[in-house]
N, C-alpha and C positions, 0 to 999 in steps of 0.2 A: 584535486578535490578529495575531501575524505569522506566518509558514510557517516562521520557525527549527525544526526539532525537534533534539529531543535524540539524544547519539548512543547511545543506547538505544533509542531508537523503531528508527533507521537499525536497527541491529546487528541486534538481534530481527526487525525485516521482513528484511532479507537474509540470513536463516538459515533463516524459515519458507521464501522463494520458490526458496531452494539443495533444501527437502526437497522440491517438486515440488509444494506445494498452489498452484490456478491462483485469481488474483486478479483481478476484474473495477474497473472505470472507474467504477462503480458502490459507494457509500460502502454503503446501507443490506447488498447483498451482501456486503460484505467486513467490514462489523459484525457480522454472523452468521454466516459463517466463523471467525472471530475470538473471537465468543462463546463459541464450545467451545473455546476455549482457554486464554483471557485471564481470570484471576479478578478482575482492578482495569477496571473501567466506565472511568474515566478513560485510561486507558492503551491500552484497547483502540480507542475513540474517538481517539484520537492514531496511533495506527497502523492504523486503515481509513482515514482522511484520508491519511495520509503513503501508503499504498499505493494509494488512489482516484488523486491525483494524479502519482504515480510512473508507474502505469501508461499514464495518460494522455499522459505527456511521451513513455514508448515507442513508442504507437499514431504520432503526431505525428513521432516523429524517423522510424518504419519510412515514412510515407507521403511525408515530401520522399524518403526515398533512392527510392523507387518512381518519384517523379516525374523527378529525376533523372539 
């Protein structure tokens, strides 16, 4: 499997984290966030991954500018 996602995963996570719900680095969390909202298993699992890792790249870019 590769990290392409679709720009539908993109779009949809960047409209959920525009409305203010906080997403963690953490998949199983952001799968049960996401549960209450997402009817397709498949989809939502594509977008707790895409937002696990997203988040993660932010944590990572804020700690080099800290360093700096």
């Amino acid at each position: 499997m590769g990290k392409i996602k679709s720009k539908q995963v993109k779009r949809a996570s960047k409209e959920l984290m525009e409305n203010g719900i906080e997403f963690y680095d953490d998949f199983g969390k952001n799968k049960r966030i996401l549960g209450q909202e997402m009817p397709s298993k498949k989809m939502r699992n594509k977008m707790a991954g895409y937002l696990t890792r997203f988040t993660n790249q932010k944590q990572k870019e804020a700690e080099l500018l800290k360093v700096e």
